[in-house]
mmCIF file of the N, C-alpha and C atoms, coordinates in Angstrom:
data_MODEL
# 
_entry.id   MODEL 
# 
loop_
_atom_site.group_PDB 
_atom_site.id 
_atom_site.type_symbol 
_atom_site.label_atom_id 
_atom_site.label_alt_id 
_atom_site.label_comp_id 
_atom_site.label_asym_id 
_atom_site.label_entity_id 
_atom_site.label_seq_id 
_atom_site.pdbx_PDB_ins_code 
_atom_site.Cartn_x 
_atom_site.Cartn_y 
_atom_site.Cartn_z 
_atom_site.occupancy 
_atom_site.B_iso_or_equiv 
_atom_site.pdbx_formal_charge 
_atom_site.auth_seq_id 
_atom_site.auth_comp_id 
_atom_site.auth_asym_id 
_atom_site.auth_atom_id 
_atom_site.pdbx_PDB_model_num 
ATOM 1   N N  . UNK A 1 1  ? 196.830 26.857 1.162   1.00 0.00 ? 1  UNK A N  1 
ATOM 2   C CA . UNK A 1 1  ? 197.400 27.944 1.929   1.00 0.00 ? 1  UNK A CA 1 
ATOM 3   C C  . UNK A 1 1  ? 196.935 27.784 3.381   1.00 0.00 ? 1  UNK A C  1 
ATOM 4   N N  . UNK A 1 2  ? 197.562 27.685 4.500   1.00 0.00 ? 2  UNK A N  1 
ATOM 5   C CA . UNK A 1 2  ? 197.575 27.857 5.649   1.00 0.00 ? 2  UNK A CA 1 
ATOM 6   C C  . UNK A 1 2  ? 196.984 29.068 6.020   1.00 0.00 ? 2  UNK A C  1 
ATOM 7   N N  . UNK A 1 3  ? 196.209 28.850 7.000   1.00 0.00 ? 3  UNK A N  1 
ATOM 8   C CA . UNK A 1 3  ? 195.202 30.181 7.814   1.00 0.00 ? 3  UNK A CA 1 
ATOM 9   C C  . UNK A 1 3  ? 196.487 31.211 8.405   1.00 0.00 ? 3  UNK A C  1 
ATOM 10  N N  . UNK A 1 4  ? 197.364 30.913 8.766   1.00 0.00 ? 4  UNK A N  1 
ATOM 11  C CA . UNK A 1 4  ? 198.492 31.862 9.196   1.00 0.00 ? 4  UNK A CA 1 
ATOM 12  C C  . UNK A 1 4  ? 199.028 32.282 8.084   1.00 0.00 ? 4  UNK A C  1 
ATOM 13  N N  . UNK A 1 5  ? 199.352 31.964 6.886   1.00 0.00 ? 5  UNK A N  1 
ATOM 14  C CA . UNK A 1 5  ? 199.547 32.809 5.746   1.00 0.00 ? 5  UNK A CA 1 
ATOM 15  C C  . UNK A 1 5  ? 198.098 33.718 4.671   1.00 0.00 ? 5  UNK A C  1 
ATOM 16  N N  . UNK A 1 6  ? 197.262 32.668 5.086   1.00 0.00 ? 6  UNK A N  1 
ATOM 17  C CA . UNK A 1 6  ? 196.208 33.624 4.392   1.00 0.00 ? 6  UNK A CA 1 
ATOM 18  C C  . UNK A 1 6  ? 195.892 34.951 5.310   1.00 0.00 ? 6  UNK A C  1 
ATOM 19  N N  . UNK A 1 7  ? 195.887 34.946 7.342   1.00 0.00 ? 7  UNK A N  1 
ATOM 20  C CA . UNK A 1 7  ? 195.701 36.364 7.426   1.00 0.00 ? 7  UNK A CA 1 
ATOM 21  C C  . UNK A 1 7  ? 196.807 37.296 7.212   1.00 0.00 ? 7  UNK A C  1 
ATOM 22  N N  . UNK A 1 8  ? 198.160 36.791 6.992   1.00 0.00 ? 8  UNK A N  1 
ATOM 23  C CA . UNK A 1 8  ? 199.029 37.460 6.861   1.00 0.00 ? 8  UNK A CA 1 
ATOM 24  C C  . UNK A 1 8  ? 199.091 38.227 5.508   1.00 0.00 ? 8  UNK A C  1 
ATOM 25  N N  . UNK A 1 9  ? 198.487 37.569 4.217   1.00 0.00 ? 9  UNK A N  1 
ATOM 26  C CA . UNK A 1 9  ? 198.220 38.161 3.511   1.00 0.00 ? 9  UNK A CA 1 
ATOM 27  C C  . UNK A 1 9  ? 197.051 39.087 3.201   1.00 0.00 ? 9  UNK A C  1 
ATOM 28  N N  . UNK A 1 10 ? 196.436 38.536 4.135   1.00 0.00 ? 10 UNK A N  1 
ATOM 29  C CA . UNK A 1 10 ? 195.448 39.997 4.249   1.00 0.00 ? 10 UNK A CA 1 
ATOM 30  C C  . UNK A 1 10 ? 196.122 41.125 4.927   1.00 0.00 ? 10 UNK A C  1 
ATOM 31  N N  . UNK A 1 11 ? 196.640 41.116 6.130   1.00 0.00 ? 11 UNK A N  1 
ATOM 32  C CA . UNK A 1 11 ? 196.930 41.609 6.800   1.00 0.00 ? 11 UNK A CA 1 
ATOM 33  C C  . UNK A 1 11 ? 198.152 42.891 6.137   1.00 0.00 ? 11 UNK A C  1 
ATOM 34  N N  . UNK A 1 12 ? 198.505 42.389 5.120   1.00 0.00 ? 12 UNK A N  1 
ATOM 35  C CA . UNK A 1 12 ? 199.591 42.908 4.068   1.00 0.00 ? 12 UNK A CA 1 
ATOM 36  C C  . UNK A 1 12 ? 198.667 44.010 3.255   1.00 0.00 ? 12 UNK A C  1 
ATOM 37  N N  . UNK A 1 13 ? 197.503 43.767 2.425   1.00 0.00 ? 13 UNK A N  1 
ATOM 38  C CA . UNK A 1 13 ? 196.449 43.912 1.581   1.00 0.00 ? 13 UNK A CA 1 
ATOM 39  C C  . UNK A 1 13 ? 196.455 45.003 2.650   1.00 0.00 ? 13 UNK A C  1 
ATOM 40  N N  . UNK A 1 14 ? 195.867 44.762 3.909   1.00 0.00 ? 14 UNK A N  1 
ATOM 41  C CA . UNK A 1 14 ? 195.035 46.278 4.432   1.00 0.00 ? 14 UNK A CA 1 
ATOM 42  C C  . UNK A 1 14 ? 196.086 47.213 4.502   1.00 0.00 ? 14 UNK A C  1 
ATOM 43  N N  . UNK A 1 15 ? 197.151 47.068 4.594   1.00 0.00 ? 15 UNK A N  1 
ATOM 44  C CA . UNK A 1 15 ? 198.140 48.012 3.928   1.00 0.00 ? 15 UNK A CA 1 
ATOM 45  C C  . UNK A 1 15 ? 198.508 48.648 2.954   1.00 0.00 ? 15 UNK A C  1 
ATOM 46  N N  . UNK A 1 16 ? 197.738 48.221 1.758   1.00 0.00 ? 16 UNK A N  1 
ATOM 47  C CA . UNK A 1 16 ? 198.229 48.569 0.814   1.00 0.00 ? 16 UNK A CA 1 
ATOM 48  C C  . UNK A 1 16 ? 197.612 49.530 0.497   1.00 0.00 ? 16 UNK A C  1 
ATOM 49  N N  . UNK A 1 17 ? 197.772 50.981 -0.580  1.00 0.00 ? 17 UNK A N  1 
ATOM 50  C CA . UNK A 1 17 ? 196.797 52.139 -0.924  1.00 0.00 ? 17 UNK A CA 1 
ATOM 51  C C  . UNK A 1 17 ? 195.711 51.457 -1.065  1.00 0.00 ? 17 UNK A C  1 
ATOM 52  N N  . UNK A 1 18 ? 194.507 52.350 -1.222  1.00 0.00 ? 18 UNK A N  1 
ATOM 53  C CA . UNK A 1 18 ? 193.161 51.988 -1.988  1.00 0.00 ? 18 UNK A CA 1 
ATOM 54  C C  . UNK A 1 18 ? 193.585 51.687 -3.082  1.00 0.00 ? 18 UNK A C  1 
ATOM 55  N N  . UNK A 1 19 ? 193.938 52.296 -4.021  1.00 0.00 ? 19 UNK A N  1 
ATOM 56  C CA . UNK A 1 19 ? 194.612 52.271 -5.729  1.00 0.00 ? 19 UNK A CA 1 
ATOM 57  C C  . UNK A 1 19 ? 194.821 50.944 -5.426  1.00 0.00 ? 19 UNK A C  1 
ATOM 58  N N  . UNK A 1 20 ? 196.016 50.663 -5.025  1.00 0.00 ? 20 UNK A N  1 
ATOM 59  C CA . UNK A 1 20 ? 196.427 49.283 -4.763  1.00 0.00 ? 20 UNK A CA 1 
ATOM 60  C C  . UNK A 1 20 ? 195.749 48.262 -4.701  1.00 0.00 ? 20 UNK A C  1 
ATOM 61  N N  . UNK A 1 21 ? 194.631 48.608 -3.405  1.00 0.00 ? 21 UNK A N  1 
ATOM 62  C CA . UNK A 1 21 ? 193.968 47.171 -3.537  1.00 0.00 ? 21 UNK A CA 1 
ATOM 63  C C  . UNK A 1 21 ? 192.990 47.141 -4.518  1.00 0.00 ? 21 UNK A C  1 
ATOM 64  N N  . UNK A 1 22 ? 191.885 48.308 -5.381  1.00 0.00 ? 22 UNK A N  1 
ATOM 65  C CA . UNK A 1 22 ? 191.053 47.790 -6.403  1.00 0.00 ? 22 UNK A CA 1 
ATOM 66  C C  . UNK A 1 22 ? 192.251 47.167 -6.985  1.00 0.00 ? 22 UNK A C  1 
ATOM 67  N N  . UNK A 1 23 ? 193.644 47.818 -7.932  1.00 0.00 ? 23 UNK A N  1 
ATOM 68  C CA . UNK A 1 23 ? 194.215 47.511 -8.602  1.00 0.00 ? 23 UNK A CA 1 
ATOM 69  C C  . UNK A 1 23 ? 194.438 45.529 -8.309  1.00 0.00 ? 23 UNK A C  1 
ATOM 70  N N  . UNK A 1 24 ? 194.420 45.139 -7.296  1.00 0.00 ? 24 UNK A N  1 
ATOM 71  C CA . UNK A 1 24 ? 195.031 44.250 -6.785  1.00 0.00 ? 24 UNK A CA 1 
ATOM 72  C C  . UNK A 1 24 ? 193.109 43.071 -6.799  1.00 0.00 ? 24 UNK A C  1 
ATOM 73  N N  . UNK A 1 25 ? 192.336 43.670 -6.467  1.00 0.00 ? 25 UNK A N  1 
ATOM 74  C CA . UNK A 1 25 ? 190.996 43.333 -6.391  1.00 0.00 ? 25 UNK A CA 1 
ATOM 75  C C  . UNK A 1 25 ? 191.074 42.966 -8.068  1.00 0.00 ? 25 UNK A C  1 
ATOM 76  N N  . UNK A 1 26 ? 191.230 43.786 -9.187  1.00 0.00 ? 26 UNK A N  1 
ATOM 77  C CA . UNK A 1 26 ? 191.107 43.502 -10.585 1.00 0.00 ? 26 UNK A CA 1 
ATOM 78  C C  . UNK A 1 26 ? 191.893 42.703 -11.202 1.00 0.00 ? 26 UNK A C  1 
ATOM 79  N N  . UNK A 1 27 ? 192.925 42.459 -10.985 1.00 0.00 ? 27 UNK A N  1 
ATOM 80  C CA . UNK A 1 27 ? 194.021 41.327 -10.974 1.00 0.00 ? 27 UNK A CA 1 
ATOM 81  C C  . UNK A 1 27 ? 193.493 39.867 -10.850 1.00 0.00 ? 27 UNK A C  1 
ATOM 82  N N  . UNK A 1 28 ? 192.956 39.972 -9.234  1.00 0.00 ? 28 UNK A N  1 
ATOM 83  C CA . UNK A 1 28 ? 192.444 38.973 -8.942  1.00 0.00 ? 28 UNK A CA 1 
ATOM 84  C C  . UNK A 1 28 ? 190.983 38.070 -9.086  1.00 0.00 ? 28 UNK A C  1 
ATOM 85  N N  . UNK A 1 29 ? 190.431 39.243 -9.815  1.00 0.00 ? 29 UNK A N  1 
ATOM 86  C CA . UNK A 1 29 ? 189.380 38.869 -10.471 1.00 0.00 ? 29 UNK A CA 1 
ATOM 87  C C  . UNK A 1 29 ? 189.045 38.782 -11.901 1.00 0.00 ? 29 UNK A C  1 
ATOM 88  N N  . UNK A 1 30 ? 190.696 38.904 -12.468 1.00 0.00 ? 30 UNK A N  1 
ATOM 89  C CA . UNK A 1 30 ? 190.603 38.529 -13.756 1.00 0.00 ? 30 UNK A CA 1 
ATOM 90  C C  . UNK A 1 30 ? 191.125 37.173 -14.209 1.00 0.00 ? 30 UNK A C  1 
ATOM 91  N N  . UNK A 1 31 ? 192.472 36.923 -12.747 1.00 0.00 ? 31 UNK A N  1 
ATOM 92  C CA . UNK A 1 31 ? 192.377 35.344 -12.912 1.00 0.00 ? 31 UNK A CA 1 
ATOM 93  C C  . UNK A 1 31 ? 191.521 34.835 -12.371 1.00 0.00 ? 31 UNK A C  1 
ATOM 94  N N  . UNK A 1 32 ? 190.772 34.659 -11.491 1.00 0.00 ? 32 UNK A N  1 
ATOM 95  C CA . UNK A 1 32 ? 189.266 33.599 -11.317 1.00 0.00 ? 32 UNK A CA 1 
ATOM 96  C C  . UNK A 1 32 ? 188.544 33.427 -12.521 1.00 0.00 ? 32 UNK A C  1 
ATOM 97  N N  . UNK A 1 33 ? 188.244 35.003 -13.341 1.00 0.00 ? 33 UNK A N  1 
ATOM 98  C CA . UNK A 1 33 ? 187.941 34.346 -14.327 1.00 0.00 ? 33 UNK A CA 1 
ATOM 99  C C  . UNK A 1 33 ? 187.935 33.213 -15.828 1.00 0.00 ? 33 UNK A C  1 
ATOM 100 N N  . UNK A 1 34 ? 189.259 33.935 -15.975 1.00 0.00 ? 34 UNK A N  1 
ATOM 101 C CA . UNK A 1 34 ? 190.274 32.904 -16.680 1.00 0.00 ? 34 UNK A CA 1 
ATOM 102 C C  . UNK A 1 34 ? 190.454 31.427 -16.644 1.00 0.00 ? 34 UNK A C  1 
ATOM 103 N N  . UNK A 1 35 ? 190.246 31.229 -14.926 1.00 0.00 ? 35 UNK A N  1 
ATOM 104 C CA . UNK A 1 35 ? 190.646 29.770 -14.650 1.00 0.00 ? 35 UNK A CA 1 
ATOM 105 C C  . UNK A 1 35 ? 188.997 29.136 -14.598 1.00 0.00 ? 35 UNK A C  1 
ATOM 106 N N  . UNK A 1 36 ? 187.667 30.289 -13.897 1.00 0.00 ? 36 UNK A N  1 
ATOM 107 C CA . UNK A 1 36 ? 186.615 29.537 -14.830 1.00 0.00 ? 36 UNK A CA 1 
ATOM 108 C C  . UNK A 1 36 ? 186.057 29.172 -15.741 1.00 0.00 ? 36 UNK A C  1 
ATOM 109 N N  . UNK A 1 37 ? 186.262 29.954 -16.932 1.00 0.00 ? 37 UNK A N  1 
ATOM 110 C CA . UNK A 1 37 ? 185.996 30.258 -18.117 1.00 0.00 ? 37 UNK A CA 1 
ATOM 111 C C  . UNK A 1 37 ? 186.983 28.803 -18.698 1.00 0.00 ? 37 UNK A C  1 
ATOM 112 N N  . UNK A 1 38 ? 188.209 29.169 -18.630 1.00 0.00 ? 38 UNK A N  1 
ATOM 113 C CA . UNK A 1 38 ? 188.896 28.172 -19.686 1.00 0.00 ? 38 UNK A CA 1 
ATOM 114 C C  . UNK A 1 38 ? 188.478 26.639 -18.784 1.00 0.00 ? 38 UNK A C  1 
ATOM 115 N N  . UNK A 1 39 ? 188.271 26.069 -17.612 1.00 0.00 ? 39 UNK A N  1 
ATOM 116 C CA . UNK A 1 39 ? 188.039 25.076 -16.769 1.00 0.00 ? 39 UNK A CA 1 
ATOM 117 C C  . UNK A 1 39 ? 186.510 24.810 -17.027 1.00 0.00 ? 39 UNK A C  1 
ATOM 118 N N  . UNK A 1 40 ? 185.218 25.714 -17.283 1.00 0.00 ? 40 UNK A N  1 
ATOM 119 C CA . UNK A 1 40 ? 183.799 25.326 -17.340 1.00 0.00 ? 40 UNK A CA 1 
ATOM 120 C C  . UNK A 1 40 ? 183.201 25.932 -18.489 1.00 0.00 ? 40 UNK A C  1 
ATOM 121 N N  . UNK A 1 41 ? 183.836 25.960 -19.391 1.00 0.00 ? 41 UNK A N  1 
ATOM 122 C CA . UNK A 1 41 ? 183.035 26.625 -20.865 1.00 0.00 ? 41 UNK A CA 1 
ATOM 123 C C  . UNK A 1 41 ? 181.982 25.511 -20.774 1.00 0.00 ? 41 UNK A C  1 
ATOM 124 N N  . UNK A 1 42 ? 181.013 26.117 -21.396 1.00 0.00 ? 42 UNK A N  1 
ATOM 125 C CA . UNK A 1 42 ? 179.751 25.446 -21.094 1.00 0.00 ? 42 UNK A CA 1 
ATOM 126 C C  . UNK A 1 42 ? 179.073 25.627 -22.783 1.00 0.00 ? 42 UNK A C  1 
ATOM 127 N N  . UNK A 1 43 ? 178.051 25.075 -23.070 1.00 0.00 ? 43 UNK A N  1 
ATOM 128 C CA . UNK A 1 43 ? 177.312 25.511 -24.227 1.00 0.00 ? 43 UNK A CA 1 
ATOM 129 C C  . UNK A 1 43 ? 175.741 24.816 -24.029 1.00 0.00 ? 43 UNK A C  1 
ATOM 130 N N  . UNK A 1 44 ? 175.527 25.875 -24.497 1.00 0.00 ? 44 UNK A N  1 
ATOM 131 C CA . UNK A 1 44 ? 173.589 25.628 -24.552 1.00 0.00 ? 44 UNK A CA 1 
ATOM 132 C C  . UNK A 1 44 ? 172.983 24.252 -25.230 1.00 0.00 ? 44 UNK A C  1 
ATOM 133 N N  . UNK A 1 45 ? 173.750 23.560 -25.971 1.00 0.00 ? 45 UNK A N  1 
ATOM 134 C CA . UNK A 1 45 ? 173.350 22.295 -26.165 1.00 0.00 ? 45 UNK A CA 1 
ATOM 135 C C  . UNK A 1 45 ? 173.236 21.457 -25.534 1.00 0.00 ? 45 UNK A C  1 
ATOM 136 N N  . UNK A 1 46 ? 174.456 21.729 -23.992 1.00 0.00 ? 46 UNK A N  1 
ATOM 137 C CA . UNK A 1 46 ? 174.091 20.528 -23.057 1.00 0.00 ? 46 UNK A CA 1 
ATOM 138 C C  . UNK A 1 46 ? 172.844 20.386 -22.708 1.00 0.00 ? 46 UNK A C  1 
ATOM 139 N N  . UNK A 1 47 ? 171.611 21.432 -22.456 1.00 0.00 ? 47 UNK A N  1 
ATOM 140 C CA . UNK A 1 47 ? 170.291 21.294 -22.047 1.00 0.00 ? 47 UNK A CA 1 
ATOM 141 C C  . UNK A 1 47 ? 169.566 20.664 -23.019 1.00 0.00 ? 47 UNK A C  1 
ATOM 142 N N  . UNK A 1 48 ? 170.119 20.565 -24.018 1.00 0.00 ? 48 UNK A N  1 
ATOM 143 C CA . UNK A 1 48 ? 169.005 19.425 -25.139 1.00 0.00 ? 48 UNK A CA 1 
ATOM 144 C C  . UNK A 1 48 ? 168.587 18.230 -24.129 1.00 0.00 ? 48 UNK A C  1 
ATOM 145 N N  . UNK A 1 49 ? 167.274 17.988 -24.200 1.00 0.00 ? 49 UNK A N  1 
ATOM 146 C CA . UNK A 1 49 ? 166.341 17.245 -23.741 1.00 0.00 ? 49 UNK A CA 1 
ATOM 147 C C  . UNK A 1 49 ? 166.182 17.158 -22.127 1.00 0.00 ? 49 UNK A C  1 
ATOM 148 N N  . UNK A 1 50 ? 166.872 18.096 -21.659 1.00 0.00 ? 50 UNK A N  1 
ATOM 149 C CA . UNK A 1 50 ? 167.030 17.916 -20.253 1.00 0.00 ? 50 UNK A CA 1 
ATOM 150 C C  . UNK A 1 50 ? 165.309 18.243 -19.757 1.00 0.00 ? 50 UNK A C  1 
ATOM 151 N N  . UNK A 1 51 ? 164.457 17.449 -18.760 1.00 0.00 ? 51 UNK A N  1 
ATOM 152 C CA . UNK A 1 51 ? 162.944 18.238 -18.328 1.00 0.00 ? 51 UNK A CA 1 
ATOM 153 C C  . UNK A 1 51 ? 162.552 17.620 -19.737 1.00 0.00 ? 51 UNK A C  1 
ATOM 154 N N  . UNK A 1 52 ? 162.713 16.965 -20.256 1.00 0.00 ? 52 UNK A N  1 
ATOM 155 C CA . UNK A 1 52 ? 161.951 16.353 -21.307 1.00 0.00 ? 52 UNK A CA 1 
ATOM 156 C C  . UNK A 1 52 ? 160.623 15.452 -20.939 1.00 0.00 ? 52 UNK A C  1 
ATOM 157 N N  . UNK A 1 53 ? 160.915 14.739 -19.766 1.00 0.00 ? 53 UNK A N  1 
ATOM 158 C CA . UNK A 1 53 ? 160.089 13.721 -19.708 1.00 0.00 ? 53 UNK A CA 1 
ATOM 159 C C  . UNK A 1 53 ? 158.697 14.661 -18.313 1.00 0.00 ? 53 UNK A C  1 
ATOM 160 N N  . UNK A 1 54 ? 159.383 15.960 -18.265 1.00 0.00 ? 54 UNK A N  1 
ATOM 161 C CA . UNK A 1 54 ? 157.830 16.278 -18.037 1.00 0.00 ? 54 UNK A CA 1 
ATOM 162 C C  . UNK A 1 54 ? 156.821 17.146 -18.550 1.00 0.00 ? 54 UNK A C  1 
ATOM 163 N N  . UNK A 1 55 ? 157.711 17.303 -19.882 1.00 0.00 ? 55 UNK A N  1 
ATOM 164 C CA . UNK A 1 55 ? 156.575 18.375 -21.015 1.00 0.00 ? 55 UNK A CA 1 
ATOM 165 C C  . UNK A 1 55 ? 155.929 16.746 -21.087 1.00 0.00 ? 55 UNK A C  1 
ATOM 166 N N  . UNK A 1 56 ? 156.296 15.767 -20.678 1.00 0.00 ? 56 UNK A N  1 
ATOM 167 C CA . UNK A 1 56 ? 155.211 14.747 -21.806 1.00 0.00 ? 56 UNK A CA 1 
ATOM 168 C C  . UNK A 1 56 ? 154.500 14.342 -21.435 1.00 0.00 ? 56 UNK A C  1 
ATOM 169 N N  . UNK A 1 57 ? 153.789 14.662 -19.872 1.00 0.00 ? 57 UNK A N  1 
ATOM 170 C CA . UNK A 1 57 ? 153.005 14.690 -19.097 1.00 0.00 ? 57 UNK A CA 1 
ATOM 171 C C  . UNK A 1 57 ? 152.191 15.932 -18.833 1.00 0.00 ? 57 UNK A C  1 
ATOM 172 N N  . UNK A 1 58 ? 152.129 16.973 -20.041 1.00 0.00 ? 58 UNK A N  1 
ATOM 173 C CA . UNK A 1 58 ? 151.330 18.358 -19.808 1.00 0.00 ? 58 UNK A CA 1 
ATOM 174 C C  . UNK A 1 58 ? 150.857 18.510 -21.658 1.00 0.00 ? 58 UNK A C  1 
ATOM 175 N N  . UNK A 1 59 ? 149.811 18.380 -21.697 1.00 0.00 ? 59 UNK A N  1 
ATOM 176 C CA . UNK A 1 59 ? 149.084 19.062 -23.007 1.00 0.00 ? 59 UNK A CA 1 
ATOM 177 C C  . UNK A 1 59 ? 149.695 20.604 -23.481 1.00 0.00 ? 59 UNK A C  1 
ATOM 178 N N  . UNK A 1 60 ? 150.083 20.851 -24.539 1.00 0.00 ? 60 UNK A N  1 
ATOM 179 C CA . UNK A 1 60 ? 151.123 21.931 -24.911 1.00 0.00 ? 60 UNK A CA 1 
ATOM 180 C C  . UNK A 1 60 ? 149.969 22.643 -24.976 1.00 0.00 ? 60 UNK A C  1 
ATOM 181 N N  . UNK A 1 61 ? 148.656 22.762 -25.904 1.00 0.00 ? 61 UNK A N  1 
ATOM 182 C CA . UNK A 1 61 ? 147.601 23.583 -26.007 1.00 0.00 ? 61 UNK A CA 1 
ATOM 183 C C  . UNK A 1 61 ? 146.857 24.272 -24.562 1.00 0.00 ? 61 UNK A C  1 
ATOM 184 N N  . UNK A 1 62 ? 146.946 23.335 -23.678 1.00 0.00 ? 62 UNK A N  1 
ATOM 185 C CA . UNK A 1 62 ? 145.875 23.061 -22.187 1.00 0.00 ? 62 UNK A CA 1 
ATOM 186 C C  . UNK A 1 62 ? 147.009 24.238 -21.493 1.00 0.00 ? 62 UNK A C  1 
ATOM 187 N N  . UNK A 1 63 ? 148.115 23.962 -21.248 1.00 0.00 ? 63 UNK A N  1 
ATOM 188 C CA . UNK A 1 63 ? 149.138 24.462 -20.805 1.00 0.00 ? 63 UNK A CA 1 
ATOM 189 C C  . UNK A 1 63 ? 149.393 26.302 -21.637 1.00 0.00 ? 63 UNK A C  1 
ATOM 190 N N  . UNK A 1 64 ? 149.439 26.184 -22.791 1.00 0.00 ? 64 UNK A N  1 
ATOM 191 C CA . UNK A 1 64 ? 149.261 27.609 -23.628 1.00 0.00 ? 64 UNK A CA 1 
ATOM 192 C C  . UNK A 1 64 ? 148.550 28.330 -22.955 1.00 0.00 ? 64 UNK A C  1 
ATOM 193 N N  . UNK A 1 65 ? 146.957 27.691 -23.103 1.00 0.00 ? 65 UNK A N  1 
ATOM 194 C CA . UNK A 1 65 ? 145.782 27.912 -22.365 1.00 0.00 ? 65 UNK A CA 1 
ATOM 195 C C  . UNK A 1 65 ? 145.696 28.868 -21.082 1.00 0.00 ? 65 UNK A C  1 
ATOM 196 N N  . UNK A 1 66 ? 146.294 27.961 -20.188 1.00 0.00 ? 66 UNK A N  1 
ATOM 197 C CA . UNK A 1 66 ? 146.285 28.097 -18.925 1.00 0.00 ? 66 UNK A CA 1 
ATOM 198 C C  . UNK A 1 66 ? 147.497 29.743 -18.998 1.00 0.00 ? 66 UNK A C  1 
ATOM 199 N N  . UNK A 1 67 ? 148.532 29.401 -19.714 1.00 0.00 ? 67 UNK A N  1 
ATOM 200 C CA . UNK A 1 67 ? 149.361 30.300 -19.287 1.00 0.00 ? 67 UNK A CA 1 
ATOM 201 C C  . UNK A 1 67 ? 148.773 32.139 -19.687 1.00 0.00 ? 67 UNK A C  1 
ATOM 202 N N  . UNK A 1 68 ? 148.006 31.465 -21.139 1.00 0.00 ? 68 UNK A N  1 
ATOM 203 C CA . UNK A 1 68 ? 147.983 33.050 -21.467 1.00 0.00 ? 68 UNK A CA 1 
ATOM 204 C C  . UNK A 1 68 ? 146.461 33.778 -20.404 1.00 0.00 ? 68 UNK A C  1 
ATOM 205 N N  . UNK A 1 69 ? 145.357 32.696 -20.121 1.00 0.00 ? 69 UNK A N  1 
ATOM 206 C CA . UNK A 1 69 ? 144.419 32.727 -18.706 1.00 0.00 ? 69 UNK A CA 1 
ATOM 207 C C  . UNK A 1 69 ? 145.457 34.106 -17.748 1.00 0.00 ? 69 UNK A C  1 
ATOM 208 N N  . UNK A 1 70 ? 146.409 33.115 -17.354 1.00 0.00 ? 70 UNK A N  1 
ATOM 209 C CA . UNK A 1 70 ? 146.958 34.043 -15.900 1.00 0.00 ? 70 UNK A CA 1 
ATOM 210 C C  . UNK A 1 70 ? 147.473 35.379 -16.122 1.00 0.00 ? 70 UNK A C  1 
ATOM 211 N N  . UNK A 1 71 ? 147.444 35.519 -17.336 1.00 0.00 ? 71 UNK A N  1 
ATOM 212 C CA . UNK A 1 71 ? 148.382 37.002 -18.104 1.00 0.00 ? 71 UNK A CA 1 
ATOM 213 C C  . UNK A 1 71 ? 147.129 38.094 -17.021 1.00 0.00 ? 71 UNK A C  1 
ATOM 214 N N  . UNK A 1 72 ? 145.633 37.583 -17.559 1.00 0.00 ? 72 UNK A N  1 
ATOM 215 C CA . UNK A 1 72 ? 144.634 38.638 -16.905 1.00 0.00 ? 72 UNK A CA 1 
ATOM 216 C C  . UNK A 1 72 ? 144.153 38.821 -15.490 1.00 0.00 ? 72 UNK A C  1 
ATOM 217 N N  . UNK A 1 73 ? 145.138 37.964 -15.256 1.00 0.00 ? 73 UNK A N  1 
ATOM 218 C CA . UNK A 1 73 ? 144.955 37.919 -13.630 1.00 0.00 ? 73 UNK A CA 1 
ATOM 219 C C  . UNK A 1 73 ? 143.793 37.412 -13.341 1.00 0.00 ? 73 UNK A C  1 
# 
């Protein structure tokens, strides 16, 4: 879209009721979602092993240790 049609379509928008534009705001934020959702579905398995190779450079016990230490300030 060209900068001369995108302010023109704003320029349209500030015209329109309030009603209008949430109405028009919800519209448009239900396709963004749509087109991210169906374009970047994601799933929690991709992080399998991701940061793997630097738990293997930290003692899990030493590290426990340390973490539950800082709980008491």
């Amino acid at each position: 879209m060209t900068t001369v049609s995108y302010d023109r379509v704003v320029s349209e928008i500030k015209e329109l009721s309030m009603a209008d534009q949430l109405r028009l705001l919800e519209e448009m934020a239900g396709l963004i979602r749509r087109r991210t959702t169906d374009d970047h579905s994601r799933s929690i398995l991709e992080l399998r092993g991701k940061g793997k190779q630097l738990w293997q450079r930290i003692g899990v016990q030493k590290y426990i240790d340390e973490e539950r230490a800082s709980w008491n300030g």
